[in-house]
C-alpha positions in Angstrom: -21.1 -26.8 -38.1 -22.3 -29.0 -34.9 -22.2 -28.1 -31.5 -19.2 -30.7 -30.7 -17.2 -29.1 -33.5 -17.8 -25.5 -32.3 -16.6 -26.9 -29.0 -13.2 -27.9 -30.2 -12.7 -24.8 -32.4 -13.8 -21.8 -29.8 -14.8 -18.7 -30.8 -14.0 -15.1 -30.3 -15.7 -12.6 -28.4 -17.2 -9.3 -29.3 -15.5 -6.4 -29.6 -17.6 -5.0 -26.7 -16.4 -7.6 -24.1 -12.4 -7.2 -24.3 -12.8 -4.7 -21.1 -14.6 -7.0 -18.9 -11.6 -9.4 -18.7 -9.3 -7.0 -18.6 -10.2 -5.5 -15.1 -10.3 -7.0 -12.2 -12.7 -8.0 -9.6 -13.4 -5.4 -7.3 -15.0 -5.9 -4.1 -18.2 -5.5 -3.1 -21.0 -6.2 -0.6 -22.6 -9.5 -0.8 -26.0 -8.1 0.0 -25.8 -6.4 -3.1 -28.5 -7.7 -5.0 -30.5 -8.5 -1.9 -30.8 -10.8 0.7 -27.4 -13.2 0.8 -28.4 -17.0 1.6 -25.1 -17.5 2.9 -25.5 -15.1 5.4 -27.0 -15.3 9.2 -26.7 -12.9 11.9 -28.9 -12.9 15.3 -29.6 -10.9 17.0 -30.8 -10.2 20.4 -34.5 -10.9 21.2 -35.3 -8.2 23.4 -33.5 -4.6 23.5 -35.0 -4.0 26.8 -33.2 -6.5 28.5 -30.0 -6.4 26.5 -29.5 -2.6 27.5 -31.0 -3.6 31.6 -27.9 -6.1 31.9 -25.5 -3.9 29.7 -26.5 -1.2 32.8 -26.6 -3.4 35.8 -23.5 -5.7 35.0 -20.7 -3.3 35.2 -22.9 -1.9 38.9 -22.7 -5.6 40.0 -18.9 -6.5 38.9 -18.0 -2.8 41.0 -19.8 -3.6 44.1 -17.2 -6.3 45.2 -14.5 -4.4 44.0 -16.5 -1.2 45.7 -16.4 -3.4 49.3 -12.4 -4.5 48.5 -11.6 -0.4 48.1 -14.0 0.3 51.2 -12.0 -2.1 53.1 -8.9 -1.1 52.4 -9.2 2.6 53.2 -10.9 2.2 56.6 -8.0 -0.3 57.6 -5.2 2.8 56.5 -8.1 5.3 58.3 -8.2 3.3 61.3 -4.2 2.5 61.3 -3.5 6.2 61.3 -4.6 7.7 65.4 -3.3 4.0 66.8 -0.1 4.1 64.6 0.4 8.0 65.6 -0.2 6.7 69.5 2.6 4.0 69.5 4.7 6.4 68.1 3.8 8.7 70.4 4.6 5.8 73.1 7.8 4.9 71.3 9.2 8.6 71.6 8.4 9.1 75.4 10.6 6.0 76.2 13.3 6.9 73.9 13.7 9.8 76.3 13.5 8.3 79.1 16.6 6.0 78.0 20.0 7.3 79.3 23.7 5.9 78.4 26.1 7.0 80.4 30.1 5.2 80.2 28.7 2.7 78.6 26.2 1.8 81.5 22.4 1.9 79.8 19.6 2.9 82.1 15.6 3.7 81.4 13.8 6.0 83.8 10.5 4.7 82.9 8.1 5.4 86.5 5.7 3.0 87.5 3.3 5.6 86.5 3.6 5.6 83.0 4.0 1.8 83.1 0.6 1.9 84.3 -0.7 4.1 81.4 1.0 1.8 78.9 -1.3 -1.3 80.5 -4.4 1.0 81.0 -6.0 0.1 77.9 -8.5 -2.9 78.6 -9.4 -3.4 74.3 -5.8 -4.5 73.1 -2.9 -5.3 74.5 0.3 -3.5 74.8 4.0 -4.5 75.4 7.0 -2.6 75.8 10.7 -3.2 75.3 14.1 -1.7 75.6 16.8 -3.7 74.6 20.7 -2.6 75.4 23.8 -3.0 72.6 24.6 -6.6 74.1 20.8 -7.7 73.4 19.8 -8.1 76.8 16.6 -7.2 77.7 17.5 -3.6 80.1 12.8 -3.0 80.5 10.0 -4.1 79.6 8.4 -7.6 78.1 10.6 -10.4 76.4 7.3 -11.6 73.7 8.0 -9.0 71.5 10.4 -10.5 68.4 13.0 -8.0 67.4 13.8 -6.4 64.3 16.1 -6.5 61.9 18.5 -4.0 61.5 18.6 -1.9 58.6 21.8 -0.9 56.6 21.7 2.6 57.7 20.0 3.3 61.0 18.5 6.5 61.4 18.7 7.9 65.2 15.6 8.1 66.7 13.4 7.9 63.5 9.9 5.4 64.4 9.5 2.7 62.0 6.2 0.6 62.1 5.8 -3.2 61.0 3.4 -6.1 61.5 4.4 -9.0 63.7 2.5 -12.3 65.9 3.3 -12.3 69.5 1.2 -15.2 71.0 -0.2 -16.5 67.8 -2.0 -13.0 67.8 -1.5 -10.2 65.2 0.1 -7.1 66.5 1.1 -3.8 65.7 4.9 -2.8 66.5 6.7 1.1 66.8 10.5 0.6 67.1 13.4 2.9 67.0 16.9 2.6 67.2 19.2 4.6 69.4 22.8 4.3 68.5 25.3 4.0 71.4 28.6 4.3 70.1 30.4 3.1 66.8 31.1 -1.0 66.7 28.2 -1.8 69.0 24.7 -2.4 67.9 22.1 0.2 68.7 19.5 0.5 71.2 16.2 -0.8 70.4 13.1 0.3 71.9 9.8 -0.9 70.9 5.8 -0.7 71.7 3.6 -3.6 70.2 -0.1 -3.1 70.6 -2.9 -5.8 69.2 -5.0 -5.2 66.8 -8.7 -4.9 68.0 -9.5 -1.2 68.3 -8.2 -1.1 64.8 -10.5 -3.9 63.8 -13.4 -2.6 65.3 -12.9 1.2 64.3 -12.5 -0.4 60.4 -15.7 -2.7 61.0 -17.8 0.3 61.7 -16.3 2.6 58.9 -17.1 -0.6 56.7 -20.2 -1.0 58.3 -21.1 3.2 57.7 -20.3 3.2 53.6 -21.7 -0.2 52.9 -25.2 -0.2 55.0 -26.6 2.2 52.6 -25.5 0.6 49.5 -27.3 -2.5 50.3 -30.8 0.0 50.1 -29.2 2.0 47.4 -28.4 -0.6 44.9 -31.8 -2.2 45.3 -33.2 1.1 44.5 -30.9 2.3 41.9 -32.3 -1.8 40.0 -35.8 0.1 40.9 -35.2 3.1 39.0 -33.4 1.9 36.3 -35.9 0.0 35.3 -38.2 2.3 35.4 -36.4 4.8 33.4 -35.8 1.8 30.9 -39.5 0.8 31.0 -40.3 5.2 30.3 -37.6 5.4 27.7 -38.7 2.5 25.5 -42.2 4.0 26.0 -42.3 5.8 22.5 -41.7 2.5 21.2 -44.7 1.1 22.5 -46.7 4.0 21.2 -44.8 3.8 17.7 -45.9 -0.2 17.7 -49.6 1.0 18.6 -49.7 3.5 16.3 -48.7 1.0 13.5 -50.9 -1.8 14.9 -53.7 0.2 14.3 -53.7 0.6 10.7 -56.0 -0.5 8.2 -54.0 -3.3 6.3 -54.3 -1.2 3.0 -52.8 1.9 4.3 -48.7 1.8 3.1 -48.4 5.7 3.6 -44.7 7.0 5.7 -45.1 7.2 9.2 -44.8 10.7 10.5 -41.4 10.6 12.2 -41.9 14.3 14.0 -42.9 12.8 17.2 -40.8 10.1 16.8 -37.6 9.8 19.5 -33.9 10.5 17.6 -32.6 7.1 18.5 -35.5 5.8 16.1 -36.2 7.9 13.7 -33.4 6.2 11.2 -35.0 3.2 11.4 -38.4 5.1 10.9 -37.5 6.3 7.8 -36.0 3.0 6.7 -39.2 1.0 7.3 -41.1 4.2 5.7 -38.8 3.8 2.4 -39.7 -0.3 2.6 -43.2 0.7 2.3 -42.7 2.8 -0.6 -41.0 0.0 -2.0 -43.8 -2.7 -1.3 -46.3 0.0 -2.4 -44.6 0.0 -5.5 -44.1 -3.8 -5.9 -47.9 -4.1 -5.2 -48.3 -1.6 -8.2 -46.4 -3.7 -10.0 -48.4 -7.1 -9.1 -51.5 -5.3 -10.0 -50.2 -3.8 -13.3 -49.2 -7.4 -14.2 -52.4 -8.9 -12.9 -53.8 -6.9 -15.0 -51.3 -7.0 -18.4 -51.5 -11.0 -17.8 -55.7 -10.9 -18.1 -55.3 -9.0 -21.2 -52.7 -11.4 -22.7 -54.8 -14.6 -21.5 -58.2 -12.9 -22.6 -56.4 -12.6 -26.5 -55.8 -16.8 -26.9 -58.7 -17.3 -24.7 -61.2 -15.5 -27.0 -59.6 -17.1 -30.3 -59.7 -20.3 -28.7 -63.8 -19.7 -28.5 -64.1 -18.2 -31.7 -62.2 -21.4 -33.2 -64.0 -23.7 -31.6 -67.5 -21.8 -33.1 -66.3 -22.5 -36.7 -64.9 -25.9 -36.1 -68.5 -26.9 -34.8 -70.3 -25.2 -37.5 -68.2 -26.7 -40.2 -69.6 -29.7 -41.7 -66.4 -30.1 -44.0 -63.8 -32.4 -42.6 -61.0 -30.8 -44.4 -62.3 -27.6 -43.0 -63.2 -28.6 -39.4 -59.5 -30.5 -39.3 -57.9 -26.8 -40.1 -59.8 -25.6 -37.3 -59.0 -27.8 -34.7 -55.0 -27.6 -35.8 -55.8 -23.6 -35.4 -57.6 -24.8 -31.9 -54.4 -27.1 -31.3 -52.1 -24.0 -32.0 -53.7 -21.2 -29.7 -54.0 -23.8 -27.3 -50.1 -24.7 -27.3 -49.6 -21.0 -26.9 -51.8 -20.3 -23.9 -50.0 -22.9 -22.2 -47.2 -22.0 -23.0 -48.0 -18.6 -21.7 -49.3 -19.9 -18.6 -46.1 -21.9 -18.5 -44.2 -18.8 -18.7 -46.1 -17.0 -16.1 -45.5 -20.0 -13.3 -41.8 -19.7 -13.7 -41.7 -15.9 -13.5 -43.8 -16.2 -10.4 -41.1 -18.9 -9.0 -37.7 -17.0 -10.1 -40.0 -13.6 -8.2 -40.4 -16.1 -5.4 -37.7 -16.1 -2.0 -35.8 -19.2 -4.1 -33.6 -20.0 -1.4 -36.5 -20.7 0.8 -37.7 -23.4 -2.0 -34.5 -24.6 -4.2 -30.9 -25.3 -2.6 -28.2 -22.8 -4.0 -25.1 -25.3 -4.9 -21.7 -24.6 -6.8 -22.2 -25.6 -10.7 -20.0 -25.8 -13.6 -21.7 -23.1 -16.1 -19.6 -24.8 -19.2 -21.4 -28.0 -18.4 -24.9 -26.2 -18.0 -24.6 -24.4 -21.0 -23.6 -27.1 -22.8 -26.6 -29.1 -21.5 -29.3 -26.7 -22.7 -27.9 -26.2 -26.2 -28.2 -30.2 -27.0 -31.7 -29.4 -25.7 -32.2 -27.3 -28.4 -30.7 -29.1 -31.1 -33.8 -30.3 -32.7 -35.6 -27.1 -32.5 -33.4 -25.4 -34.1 -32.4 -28.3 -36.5 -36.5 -27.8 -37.6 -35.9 -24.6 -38.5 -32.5 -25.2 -40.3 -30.4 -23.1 -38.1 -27.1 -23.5 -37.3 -26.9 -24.0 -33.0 -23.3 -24.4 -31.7 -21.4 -24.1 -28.1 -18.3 -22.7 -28.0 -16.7 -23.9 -24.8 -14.1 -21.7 -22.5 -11.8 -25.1 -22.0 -11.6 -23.9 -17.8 -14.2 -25.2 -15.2 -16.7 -21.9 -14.3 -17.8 -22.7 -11.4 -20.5 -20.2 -9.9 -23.0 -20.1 -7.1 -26.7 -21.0 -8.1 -29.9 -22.7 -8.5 -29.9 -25.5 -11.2 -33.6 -25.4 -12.5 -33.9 -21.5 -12.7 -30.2 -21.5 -14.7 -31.5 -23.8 -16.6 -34.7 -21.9 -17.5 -32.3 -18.8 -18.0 -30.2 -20.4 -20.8 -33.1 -21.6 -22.4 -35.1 -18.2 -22.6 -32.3 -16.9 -24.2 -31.6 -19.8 -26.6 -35.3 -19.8 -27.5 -35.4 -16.1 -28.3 -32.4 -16.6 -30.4 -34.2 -19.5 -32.3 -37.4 -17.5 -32.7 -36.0 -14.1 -34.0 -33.5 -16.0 -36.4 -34.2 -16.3 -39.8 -34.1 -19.7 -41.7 -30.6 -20.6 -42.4 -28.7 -18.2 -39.7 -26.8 -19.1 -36.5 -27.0 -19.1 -33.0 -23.9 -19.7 -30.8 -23.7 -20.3 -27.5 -20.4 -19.6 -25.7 -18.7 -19.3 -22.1 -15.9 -17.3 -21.4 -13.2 -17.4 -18.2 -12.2 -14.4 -16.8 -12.5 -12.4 -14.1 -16.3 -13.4 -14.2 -18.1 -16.2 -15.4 -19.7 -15.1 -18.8 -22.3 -17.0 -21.0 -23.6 -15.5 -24.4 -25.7 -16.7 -26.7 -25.5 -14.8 -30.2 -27.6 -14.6 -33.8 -27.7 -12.4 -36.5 -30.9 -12.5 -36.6 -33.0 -9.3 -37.4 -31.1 -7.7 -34.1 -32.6 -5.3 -31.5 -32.5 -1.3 -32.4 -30.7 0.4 -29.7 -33.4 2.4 -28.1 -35.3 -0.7 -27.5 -32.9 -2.8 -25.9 -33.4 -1.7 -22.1 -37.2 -2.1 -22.9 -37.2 -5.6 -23.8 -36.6 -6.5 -20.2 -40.2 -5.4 -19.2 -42.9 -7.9 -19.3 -44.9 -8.4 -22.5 -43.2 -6.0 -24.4 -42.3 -7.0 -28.1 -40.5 -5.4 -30.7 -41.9 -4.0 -33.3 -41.8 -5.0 -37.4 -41.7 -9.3 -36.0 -44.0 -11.8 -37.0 -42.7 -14.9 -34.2 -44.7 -15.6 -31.7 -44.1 -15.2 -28.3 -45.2 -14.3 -24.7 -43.0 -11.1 -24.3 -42.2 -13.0 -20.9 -38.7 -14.8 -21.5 -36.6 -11.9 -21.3 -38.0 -10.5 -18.0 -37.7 -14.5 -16.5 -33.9 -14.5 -17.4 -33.2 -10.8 -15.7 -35.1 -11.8 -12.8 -33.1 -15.2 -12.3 -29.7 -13.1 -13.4 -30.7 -10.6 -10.7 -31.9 -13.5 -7.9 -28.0 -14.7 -8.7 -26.2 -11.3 -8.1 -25.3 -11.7 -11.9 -25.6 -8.8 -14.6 -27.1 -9.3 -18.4 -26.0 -6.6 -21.0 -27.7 -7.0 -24.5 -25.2 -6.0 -27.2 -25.3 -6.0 -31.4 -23.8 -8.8 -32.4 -20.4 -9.3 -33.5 -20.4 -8.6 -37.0 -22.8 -5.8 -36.6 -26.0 -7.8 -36.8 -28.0 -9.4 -34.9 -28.2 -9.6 -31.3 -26.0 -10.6 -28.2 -27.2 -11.4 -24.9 -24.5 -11.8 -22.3 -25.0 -12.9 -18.4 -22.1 -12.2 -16.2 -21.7 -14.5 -12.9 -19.3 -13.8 -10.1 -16.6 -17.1 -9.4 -16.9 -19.4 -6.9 -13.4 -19.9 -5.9 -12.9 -23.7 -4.5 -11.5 -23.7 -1.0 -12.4 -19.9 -0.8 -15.0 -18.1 1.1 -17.6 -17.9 -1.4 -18.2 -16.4 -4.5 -16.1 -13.2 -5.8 -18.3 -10.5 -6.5 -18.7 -8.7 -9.7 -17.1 -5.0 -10.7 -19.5 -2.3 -11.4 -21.4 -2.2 -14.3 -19.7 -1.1 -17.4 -20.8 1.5 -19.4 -23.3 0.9 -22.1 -24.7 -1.9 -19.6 -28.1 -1.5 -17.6 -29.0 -3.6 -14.0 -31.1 -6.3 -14.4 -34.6 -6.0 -12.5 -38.5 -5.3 -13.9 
């Protein structure tokens, strides 16, 4: 059956996948599978100055508003002995007034006129005016009021008023006469400059020492800034002076609260790089073994062929030459792209939306003729719906292929390989054989690099597995390995979360299912 045929017909799943269409999407943090190239956040360069303007702002937005209050309060503190005088004024005339048949007369002595002129700061005016609105005593610059609804007898009322373009201060009361004629008015106006001056040194007595104290508060802020962010210093010293080989935690007992979180965190990155560089070595190490192997048969081969002296024989040993050769490159081949899918790949290859049924697609006509060679039958079995996901074209690529070319090699002659995408809630590829399959117990090991199974005569680097679950895992995807669907045979699915056109990105993946394992080495 060809590919194109496969194509038209689709396939069916395993029995193992009917859950993961079934459920949907849940959500969950992009940074899930590390770094997210979508992602950017900034941050302020320096704490120090963040938290200095955080502190001094708010003291710089009250000080007006400080002055504004100040002001306001000494003009009610200094209204309150002058306002309490005119009053005072206001009710000494009131008694003087007399109204007898009708006939209105003021008793005011030039005595007490004289007191009401004494004052040589302000200037005061006086004026009693009868039910006709005549002027009976005192000074005709002072505007009247307006009479109120209900006139209270006696009772001093203030308000603010302009005689002679100058702001003044007037105390009036009314003094009813008799009812259907308009009540007496007496009033006392005074200008405003004791008032003014009394306020400008109140003003003058709370502000004076804020312009030393704000200055000095700055002063001592920063310095209690500059002591508090003094363990820091020490913590950076500490850590500056370390030999670059030293990874071990970072005693956090003399470490301030505020810090010691991220203390721990950089301590548990450590670990974490301690244990990657474990890892580098370990492979270093596993790599110089596995390149020693064709390296040493290669010189051995080469011996022979230059000690043969028969051409049939020397022509075997350079084909054995030829074949040791093609595996050590294709080893070292291997190796490179396991170092690049390790690699930060967004730093070096652009993530773009891609159809996965066209990918897929592409990399099983690659392998057409291989497995043609080897008389296997390769066919795609395509979902019919664009899956388009989030990625990195050449390390997909490289992905699919590992996993076709493991297929190929652990087939027998004569058996089939499918390749197949699914829709769903994710974007699934699978590539399945029934091939001599993959025992249970093995499966999560054959994720580790250079491991082989057991009992198989292909060759092979032990390598293509660990690229594919290192790319899967760089793409926030997950690959289960499953028995095949008619119980031989092996399965490899890699689940991809959707990008949704016109969304915000890619939807994220569910948890793992059971039975499944996280990529990673």
């Amino acid at each position: 059956m060809t590919a194109a045929d496969r194509g038209a017909q689709g396939g069916p799943g395993g029995p193992q996948s009917e859950d993961l269409f079934d459920k949907p999407a849940a959500p969950v943090s992009p940074n899930l599978r590390g770094p997210n190239p979508f992602l950017y956040v900034e941050y302020p360069n320096s704490l120090f100055g963040e938290i200095l303007d955080w502190m001094l702002a708010p003291l710089l937005l009250l000080w007006p508003i400080s002055i504004a209050a100040t002001n306001h309060v000494a003009s009610y503190i200094a209204d309150q002995p002058y306002d309490q005088a005119l009053a005072d004024n206001v009710t000494a005339i009131v008694r003087l007034v007399n109204v007898e048949g009708g006939r209105v007369t003021v008793s005011l002595p030039a005595s007490a006129r004289t007191l009401l002129r004494a004052d040589d700061v302000d200037t005061t005016y006086y004026q009693v005016v009868g039910p006709s609105n005549k002027i009976i005593h005192g000074d005709r610059e002072i505007p009247w009021p307006t009479l109120p609804a209900n006139i209270e007898a006696r009772k001093v009322m203030f308000r603010d008023d302009r005689i002679e373009a100058e702001n003044v201060r007037i105390a009036y009361a009314f003094i009813p006469v008799r009812s259907g004629l308009p009540p007496i008015i007496v009033q006392v106006a005074e200008t405003l400059h004791k008032r003014e001056l009394l306020s400008s040194r109140i003003i003058s007595g709370v502000l004076l020492p804020q312009f030393a104290i704000i200055p000095l508060a700055v002063i001592l802020v920063y310095l209690g800034l500059t002591r508090g962010i003094a363990p820091l210093h020490r913590l950076r010293e500490r850590i500056r002076r370390r030999r670059p080989t030293d990874l071990s935690p970072i005693p956090v007992n003399r470490v301030p609260d505020e810090v010691r979180p991220l203390v721990v965190a950089f301590n548990e990155m450590m670990g974490r790089l301690e244990e990657n560089l474990q890892a580098q070595q370990r492979f270093i190490a596993q790599a110089a073994h596995q390149m020693r192997t064709p390296l040493t048969g290669l010189k051995t081969q080469t011996e022979l062929a230059l000690s043969e002296t028969d051409p049939v024989q020397m022509r075997n040993a350079l084909q054995l030459i030829a074949e040791s050769t093609d595996r050590a490159s294709h080893m070292i081949n291997q190796l490179l792209i396991l170092a690049r899918a390790e690699a930060s790949h967004e730093k070096v290859h652009r993530v773009v939306p891609l159809d996965l049924d066209d990918l897929a697609r592409s990399v099983t006509g690659d392998w057409v003729v291989r497995a043609l060679a080897k008389r296997i039958d390769l066919g795609f079995e395509a979902s019919g719906r664009p899956l388009l996901i989030n990625g990195v074209p050449l390390l997909l690529r490289e992905l699919l292929s590992n996993l076709v070319d493991n297929a190929i090699k652990y087939t027998p002659v004569g058996g089939h390989v499918t390749v197949r995408t699914r829709a769903g809630a994710l974007a699934v590829v699978e590539v399945e054989d029934d091939g001599i399959g993959i025992p249970p117990e093995e499966r999560a090991n054959v994720f580790e690099r250079f491991y082989r199974v057991l009992g198989t005569d292909a060759d092979g680097s032990g390598l293509g597995l660990p690229i594919a679950a290192e790319i899967a895992e760089l793409h926030q995807a997950r690959i289960d390995l499953l028995a095949g669907s008619q119980g031989r045979g092996s399965l490899f699915r890699v689940s991809f979360p959707r990008y949704l056109e016109g969304g915000d990105g890619p939807r994220s993946q569910p948890p793992l299912a059971s039975g499944s394992f996280p990529v990673g080495l």
